[in-house]
FIKOLZA-1660 file (N, C-alpha, C; in steps of 0.1 Angstrom, whole numbers, plus 5000, padded with zeros to 4 digits):
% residues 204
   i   px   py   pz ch aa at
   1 6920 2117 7324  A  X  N
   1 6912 2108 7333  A  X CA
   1 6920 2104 7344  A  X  C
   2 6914 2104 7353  A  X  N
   2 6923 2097 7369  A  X CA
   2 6925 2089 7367  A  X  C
   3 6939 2080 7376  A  X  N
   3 6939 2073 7383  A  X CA
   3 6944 2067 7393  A  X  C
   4 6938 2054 7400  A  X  N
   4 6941 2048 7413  A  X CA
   4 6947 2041 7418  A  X  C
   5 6957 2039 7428  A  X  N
   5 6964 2031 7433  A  X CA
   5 6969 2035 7444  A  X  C
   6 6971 2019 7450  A  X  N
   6 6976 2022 7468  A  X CA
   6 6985 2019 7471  A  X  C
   7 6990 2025 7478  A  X  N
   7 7005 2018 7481  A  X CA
   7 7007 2023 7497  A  X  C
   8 7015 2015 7505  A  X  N
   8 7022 2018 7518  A  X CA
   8 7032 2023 7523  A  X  C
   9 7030 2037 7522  A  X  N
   9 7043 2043 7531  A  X CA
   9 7052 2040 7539  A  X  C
  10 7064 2046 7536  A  X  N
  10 7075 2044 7539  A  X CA
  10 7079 2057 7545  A  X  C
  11 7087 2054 7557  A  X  N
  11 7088 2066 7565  A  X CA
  11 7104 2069 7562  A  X  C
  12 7111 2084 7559  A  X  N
  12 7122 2085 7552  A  X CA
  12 7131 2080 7570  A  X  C
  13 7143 2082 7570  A  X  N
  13 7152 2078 7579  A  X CA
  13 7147 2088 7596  A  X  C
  14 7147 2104 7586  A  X  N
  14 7142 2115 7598  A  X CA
  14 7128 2111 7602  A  X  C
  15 7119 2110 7596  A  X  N
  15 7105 2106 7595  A  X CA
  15 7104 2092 7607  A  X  C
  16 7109 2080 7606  A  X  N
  16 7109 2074 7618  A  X CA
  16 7117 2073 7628  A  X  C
  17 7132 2081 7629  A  X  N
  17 7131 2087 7646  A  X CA
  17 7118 2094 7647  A  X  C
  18 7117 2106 7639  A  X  N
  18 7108 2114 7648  A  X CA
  18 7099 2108 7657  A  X  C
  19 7088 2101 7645  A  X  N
  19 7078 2088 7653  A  X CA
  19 7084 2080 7662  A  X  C
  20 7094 2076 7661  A  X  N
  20 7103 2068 7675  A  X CA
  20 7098 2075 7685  A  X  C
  21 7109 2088 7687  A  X  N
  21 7108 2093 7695  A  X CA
  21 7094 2100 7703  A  X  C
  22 7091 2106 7689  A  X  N
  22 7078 2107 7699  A  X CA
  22 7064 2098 7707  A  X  C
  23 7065 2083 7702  A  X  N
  23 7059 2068 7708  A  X CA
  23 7066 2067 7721  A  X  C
  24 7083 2068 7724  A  X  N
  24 7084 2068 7735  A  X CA
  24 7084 2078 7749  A  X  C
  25 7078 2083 7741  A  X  N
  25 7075 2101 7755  A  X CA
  25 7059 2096 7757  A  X  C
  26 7052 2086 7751  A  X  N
  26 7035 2082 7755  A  X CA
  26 7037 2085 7768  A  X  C
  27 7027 2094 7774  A  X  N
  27 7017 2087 7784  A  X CA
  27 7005 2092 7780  A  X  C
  28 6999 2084 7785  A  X  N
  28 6981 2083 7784  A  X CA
  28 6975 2091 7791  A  X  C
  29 6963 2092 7787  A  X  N
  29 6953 2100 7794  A  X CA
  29 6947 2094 7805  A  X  C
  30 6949 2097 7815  A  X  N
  30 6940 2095 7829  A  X CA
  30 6922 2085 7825  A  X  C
  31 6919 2086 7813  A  X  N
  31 6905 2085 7813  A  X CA
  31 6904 2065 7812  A  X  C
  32 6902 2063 7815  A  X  N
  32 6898 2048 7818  A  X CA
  32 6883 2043 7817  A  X  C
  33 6878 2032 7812  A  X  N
  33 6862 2028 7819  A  X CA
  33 6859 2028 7825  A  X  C
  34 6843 2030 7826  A  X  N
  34 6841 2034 7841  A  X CA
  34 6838 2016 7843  A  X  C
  35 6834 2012 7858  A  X  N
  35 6833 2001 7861  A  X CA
  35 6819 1999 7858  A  X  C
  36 6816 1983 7855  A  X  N
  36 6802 1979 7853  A  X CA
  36 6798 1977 7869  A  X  C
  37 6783 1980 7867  A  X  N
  37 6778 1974 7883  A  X CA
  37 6764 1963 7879  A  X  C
  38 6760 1959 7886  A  X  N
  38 6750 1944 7884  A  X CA
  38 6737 1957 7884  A  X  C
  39 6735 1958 7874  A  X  N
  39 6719 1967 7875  A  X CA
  39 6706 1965 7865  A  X  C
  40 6696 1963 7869  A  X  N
  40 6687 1958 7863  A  X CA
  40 6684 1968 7848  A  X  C
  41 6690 1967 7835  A  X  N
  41 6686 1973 7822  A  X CA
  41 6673 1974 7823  A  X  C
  42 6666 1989 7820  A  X  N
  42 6653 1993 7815  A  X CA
  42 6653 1990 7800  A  X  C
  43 6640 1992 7793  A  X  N
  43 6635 1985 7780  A  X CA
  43 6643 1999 7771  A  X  C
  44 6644 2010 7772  A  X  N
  44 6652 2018 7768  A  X CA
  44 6666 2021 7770  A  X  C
  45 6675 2009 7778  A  X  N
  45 6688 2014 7775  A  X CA
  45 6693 2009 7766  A  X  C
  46 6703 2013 7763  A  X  N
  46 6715 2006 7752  A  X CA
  46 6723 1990 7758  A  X  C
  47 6719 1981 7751  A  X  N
  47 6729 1974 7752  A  X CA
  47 6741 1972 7755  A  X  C
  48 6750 1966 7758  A  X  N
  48 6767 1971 7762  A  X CA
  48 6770 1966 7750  A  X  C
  49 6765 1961 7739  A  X  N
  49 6771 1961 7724  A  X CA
  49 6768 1979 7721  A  X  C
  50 6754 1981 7722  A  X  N
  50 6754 1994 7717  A  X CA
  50 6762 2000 7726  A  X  C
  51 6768 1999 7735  A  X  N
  51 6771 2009 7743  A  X CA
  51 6790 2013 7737  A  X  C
  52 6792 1997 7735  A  X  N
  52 6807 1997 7729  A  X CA
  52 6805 2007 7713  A  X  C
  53 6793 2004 7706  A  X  N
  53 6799 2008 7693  A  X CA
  53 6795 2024 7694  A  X  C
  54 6789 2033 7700  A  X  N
  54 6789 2044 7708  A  X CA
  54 6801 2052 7711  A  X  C
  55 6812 2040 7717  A  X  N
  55 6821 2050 7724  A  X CA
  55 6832 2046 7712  A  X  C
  56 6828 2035 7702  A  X  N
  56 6838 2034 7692  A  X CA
  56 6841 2042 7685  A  X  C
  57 6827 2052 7683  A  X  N
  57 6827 2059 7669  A  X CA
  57 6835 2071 7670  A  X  C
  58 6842 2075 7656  A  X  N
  58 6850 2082 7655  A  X CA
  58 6853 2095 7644  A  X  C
  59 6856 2105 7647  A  X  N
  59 6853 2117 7637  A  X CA
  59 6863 2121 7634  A  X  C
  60 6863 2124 7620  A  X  N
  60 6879 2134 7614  A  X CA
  60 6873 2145 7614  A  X  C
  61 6886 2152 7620  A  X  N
  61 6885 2167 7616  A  X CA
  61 6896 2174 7611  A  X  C
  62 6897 2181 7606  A  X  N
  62 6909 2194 7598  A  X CA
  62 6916 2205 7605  A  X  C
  63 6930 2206 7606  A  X  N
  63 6936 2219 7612  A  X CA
  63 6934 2230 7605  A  X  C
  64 6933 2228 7592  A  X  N
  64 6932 2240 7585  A  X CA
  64 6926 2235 7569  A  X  C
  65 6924 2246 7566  A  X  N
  65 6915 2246 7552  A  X CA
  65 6924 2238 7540  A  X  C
  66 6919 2223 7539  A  X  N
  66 6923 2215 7524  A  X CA
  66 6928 2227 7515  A  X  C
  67 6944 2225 7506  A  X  N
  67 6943 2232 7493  A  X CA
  67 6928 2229 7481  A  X  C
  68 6930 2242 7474  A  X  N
  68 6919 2230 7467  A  X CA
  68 6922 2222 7456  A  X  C
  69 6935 2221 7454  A  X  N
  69 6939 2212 7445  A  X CA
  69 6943 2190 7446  A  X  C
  70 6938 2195 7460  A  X  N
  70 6940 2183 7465  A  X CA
  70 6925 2182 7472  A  X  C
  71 6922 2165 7470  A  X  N
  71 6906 2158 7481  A  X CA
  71 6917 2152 7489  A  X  C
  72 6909 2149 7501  A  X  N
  72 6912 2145 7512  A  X CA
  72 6902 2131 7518  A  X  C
  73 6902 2120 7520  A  X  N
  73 6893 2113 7526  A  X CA
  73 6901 2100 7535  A  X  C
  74 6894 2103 7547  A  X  N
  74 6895 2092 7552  A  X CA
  74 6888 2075 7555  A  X  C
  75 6894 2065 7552  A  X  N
  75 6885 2057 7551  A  X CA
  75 6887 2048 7558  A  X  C
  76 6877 2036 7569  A  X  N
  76 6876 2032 7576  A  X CA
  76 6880 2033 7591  A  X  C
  77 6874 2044 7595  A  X  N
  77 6875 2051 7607  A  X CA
  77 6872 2046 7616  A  X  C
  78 6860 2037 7612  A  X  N
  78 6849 2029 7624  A  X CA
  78 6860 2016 7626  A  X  C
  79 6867 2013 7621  A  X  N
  79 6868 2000 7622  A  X CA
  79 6880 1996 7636  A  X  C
  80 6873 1982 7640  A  X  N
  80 6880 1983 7658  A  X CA
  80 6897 1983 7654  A  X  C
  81 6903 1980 7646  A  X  N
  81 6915 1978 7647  A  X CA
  81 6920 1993 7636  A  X  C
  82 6914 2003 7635  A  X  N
  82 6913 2010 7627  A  X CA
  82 6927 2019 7625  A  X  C
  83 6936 2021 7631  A  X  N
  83 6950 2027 7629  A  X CA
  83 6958 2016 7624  A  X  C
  84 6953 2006 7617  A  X  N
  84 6959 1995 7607  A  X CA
  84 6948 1997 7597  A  X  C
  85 6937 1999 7596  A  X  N
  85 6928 1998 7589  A  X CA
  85 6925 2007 7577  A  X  C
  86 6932 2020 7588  A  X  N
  86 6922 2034 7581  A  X CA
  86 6938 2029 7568  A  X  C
  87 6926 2038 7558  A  X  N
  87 6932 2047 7545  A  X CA
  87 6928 2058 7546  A  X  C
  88 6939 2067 7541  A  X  N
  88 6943 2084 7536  A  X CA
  88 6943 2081 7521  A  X  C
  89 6935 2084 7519  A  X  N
  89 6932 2086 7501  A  X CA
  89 6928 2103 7500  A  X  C
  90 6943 2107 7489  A  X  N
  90 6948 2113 7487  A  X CA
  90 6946 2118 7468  A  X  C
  91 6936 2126 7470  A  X  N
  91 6930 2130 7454  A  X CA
  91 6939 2146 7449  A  X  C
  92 6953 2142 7436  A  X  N
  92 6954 2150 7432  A  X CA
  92 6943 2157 7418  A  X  C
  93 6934 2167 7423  A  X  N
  93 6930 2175 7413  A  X CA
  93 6936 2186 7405  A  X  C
  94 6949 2188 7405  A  X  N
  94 6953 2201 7401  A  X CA
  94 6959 2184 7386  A  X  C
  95 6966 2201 7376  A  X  N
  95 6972 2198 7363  A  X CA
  95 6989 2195 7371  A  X  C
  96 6992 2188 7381  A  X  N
  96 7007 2195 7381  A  X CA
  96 7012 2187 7394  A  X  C
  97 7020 2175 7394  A  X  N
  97 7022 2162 7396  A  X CA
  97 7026 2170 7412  A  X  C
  98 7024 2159 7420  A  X  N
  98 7028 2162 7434  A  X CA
  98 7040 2155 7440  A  X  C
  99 7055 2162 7442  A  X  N
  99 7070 2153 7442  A  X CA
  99 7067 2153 7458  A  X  C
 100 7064 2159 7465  A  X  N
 100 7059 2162 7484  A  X CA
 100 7051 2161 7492  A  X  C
 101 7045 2155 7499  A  X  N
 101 7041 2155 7513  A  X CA
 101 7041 2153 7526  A  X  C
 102 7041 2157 7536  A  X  N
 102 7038 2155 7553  A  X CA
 102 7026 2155 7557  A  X  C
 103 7021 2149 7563  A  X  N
 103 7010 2145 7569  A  X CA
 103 7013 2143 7584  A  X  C
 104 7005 2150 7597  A  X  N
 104 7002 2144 7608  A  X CA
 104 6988 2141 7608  A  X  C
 105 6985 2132 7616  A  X  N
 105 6974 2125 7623  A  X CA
 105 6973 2126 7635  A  X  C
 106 6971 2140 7640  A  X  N
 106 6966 2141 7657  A  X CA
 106 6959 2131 7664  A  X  C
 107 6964 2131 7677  A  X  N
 107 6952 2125 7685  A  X CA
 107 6946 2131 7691  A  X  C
 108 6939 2139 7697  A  X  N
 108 6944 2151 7705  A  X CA
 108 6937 2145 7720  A  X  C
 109 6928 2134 7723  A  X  N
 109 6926 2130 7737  A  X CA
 109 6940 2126 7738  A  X  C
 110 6947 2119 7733  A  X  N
 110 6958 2117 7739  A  X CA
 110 6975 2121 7738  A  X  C
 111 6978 2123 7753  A  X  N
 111 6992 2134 7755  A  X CA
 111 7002 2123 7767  A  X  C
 112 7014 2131 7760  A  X  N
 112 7027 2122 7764  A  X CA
 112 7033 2133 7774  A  X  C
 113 7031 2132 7784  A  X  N
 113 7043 2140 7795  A  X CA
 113 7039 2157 7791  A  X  C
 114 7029 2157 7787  A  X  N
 114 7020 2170 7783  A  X CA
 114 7023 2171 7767  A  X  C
 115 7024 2166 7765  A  X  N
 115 7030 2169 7749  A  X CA
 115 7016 2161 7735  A  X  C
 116 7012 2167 7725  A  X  N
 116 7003 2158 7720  A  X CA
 116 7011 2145 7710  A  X  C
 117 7004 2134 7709  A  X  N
 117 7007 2122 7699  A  X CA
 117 6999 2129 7686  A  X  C
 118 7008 2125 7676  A  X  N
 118 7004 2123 7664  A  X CA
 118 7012 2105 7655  A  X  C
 119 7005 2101 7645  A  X  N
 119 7009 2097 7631  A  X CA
 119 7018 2107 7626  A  X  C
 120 7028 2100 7619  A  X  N
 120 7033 2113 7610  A  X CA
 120 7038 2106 7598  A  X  C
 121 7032 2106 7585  A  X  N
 121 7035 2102 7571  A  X CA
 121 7043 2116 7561  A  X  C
 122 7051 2109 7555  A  X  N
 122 7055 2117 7545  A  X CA
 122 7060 2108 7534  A  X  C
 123 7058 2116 7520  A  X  N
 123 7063 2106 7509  A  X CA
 123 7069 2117 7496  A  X  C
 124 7080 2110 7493  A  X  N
 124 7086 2123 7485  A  X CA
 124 7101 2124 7490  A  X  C
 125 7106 2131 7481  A  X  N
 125 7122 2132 7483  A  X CA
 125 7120 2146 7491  A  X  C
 126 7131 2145 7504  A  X  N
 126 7128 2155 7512  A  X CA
 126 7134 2168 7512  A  X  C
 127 7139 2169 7497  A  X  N
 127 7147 2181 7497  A  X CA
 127 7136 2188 7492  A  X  C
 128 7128 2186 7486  A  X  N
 128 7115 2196 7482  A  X CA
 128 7112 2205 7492  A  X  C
 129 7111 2200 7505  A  X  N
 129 7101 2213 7511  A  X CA
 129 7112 2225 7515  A  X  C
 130 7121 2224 7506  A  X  N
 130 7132 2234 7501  A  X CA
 130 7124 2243 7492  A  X  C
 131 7116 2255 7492  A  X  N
 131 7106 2258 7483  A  X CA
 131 7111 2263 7471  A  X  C
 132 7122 2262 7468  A  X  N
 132 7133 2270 7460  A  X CA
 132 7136 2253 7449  A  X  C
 133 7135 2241 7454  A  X  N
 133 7141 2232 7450  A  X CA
 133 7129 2228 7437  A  X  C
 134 7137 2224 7423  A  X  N
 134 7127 2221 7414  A  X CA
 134 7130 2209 7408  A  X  C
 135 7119 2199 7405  A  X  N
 135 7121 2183 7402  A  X CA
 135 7127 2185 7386  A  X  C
 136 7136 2172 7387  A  X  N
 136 7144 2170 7375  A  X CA
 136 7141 2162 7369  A  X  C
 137 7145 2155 7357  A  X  N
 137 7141 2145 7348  A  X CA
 137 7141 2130 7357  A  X  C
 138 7147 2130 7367  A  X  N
 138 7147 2118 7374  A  X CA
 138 7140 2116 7387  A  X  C
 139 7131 2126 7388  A  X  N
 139 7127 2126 7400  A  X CA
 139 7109 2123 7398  A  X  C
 140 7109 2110 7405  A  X  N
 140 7093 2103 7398  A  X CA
 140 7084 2114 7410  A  X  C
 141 7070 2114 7402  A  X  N
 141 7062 2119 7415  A  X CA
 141 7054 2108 7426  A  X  C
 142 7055 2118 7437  A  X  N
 142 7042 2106 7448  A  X CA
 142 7028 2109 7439  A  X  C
 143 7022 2116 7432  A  X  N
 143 7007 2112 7429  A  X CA
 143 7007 2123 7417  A  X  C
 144 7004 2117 7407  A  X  N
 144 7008 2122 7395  A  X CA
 144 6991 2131 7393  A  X  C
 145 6994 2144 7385  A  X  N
 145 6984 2152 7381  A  X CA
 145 6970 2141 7380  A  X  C
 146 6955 2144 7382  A  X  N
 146 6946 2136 7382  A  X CA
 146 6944 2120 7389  A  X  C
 147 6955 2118 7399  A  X  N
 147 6959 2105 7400  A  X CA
 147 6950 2103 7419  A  X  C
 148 6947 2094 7419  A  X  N
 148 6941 2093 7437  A  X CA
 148 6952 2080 7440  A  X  C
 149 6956 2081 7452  A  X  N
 149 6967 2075 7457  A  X CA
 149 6961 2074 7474  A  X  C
 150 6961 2060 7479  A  X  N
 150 6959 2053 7492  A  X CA
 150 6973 2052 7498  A  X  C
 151 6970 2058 7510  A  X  N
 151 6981 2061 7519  A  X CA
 151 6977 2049 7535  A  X  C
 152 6988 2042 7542  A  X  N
 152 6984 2033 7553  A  X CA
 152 6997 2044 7564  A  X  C
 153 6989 2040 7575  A  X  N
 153 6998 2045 7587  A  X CA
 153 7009 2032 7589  A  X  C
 154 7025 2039 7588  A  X  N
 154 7030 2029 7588  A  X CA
 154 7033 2015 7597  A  X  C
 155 7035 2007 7601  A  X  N
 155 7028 1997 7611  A  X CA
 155 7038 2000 7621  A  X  C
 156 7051 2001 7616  A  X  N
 156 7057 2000 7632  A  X CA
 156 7055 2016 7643  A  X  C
 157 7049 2026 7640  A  X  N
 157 7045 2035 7640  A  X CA
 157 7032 2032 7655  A  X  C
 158 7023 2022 7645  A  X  N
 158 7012 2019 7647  A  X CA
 158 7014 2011 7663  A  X  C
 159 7028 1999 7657  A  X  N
 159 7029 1989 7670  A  X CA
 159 7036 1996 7683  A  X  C
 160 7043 2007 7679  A  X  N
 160 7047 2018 7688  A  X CA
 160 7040 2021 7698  A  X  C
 161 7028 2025 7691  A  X  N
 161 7024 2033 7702  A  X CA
 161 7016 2023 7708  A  X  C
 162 7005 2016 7703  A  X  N
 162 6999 2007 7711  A  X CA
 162 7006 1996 7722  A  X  C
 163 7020 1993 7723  A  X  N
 163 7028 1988 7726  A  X CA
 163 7032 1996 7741  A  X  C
 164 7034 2011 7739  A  X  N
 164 7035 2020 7749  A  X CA
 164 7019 2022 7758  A  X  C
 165 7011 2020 7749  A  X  N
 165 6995 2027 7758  A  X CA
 165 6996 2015 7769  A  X  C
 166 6997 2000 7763  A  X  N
 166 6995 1985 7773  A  X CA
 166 7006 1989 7782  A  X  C
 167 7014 1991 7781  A  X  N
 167 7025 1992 7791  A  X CA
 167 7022 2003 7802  A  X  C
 168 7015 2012 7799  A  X  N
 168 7006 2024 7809  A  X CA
 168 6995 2020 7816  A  X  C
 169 6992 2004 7805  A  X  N
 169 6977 2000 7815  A  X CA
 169 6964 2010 7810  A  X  C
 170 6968 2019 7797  A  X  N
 170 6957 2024 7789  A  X CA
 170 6950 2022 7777  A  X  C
 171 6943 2019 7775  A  X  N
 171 6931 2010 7762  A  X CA
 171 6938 2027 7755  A  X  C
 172 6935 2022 7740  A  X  N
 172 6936 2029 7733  A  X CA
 172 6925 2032 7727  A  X  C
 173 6918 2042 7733  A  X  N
 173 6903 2046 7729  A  X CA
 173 6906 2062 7720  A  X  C
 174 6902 2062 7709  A  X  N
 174 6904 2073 7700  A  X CA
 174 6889 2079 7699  A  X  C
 175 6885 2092 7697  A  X  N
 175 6870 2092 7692  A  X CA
 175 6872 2106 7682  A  X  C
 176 6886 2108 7678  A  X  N
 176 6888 2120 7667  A  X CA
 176 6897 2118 7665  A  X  C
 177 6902 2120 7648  A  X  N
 177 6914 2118 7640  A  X CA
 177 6912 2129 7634  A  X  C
 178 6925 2137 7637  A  X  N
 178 6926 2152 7630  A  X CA
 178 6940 2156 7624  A  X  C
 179 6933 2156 7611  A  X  N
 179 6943 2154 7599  A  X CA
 179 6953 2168 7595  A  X  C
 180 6963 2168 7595  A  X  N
 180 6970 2179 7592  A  X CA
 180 6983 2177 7583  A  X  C
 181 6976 2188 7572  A  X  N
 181 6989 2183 7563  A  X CA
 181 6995 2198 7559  A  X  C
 182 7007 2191 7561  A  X  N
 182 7018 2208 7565  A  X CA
 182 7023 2212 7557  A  X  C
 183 7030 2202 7546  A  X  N
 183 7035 2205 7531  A  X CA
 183 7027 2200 7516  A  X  C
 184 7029 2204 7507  A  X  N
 184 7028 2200 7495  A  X CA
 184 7041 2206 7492  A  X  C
 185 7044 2197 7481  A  X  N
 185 7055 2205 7470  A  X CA
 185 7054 2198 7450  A  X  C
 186 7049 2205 7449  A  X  N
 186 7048 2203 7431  A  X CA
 186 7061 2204 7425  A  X  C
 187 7070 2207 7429  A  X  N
 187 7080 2205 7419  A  X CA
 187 7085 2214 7411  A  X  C
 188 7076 2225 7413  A  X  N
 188 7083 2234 7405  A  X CA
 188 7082 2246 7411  A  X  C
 189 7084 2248 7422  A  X  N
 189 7092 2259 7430  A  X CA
 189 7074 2264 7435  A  X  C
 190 7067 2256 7436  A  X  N
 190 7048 2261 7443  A  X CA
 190 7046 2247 7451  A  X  C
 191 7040 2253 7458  A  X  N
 191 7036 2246 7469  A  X CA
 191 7024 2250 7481  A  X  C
 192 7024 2244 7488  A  X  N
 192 7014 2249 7503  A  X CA
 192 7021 2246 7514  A  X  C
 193 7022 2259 7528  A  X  N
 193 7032 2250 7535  A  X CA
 193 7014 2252 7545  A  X  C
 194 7012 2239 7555  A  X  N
 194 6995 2243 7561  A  X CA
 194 6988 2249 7548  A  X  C
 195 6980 2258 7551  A  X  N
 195 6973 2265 7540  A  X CA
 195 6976 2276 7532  A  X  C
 196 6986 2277 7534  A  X  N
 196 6992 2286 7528  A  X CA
 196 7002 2286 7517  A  X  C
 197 6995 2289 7499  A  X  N
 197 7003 2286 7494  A  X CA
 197 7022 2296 7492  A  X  C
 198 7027 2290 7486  A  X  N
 198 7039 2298 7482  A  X CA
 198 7047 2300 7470  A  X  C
 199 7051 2303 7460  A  X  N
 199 7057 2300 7452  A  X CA
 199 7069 2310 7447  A  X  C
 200 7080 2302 7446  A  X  N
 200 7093 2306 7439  A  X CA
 200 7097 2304 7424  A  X  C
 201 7085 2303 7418  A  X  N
 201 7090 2295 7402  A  X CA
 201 7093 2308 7399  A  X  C
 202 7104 2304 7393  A  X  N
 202 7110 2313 7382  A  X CA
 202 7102 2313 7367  A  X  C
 203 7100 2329 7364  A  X  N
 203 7095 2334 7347  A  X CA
 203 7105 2334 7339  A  X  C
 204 7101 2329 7330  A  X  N
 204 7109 2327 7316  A  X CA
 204 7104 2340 7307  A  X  C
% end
């Protein structure tokens, strides 16, 4: 029988330079609101409430095809402060504990000096995506066989970038979150690197 628990990622030492570095190359997209003008609303327009929760709404999408031994969900997408908000809930279905993951979180409206922004989570000892490397009696897993595990984007990650978009004078308007997860590693020499799996286990 499954089970559940959440916990808050921690980004390994390589994992937040990278995010460093890549918060500080932000620039924003040219796209800004347009200006309000004084005009008389017909009985059929949208309210500028409706008009805000319209341009709030927001869609996940996938780089490539989920293993199937893993669910995938995102949760609270809609929500205004939602890159503190959202959860990555992370369903292992397979028989066979998971010691690895990477995760990006595209933006893809928004680019830094031409380059795209992502989130980038990982949890796991990082010698795994060594596909040769195999977990030892001491090595605990990130999400045990049948187990679902809630994942947060880490905050200074979060304060990064929003920190950089004000400083550009750009709202941080998101309207797709596109999830991409690059590794798994089980532990015993099988894995997925994207969607593709791979395996080195050795037969007995």
């Amino acid at each position: 029988m499954g089970t559940h628990r959440s916990i808050h990622i921690s980004l390994s030492v390589l994992g937040f330079i990278f995010a460093f570095f890549l918060c500080l190359l932000l620039l924003p997209t040219t796209q800004q609101a347009s200006p309000q003008t004084q005009t008389q609303r017909q009985p059929n327009d949208p309210t500028p409430n409706q008009q805000q929760t319209t341009e709030r709404k927001r869609k996940d999408s996938y780089t490539h095809r989920i293993p199937p031994e893993i669910q995938v969900k995102l949760k609270n997408l809609q929500s205004d402060d939602w890159a503190k908000d959202l959860e990555i809930e992370i369903k292992n279905v397979s028989n066979k504990p998971i010691y690895f993951f990477h995760i990006y979180l595209h933006l893809p409206e928004l680019r830094i000096d031409g380059y795209g922004v992502a989130f980038t989570l990982q949890a796991g000892d990082k010698r795994f995506p060594n596909q040769r490397e195999v977990a030892g009696a001491d090595d605990v897993p990130v999400i045990k066989a049948g187990e679902t595990v809630i994942f947060k984007i880490p905050d200074k990650q979060n304060e990064n970038l929003t920190k950089r978009l004000a400083e550009q004078g750009t709202p941080f308007i998101v309207t797709e979150v596109m999830f991409d997860l690059t590794t798994v590693c089980f532990g015993d020499g099988t894995g997925y690197m994207g969607s593709k799996p791979y395996s080195h286990k050795k037969e007995r």
